[in-house]
C-alpha positions, 0 to 999 in steps of 0.5 A: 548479504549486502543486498539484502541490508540495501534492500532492509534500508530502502523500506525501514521507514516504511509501513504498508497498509493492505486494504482488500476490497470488492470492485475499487474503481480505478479513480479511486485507486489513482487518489491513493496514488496521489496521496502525499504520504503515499509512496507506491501502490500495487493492486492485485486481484484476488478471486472475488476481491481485490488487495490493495498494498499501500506503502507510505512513511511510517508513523504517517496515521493515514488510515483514516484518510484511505477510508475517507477515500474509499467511501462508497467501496465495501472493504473486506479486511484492512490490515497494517504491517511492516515491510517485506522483501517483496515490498522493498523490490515494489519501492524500488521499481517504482522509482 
């Protein structure tokens, strides 16, 4: 129970936004990466997309900023939630 009060205070000012594309190109990826607000970010390849999970500071309002940066990709789906489990393990192996 401990462990998973640690984990609940590690992303509770979190928010990820999930951004499934077709073909983002690396370079794009890394200015998402290098985006102030921006956290961590995971990459996952799907069958013919790709699920980009973005975990930024909650209340940041950068989803504007994402599809400024992902001009030109063809965005299938973009969706914001609230942290998981699995999210807290992604912030805490990325530093």
């Amino acid at each position: 129970m401990i462990l998973l009060s640690v984990l609940k205070k590690i992303v509770a000012n979190l928010e990820v936004v999930e951004i499934e594309c077709f073909g983002i190109p690396v370079d794009i990826v890394e200015r998402i990466k290098s985006h102030p607000s921006v956290l961590a970010v995971n990459l996952e390849k799907l069958d013919q997309t790709q699920l980009l999970q973005i975990q930024a500071a909650a209340g940041s309002e950068l989803i504007q900023d994402f599809l400024r940066i992902l001009d030109g990709v063809q965005v299938r789906r973009l969706v914001t939630r609230q942290p998981t489990l699995e999210d807290a393990y992604v912030k805490l192996m990325s530093g």
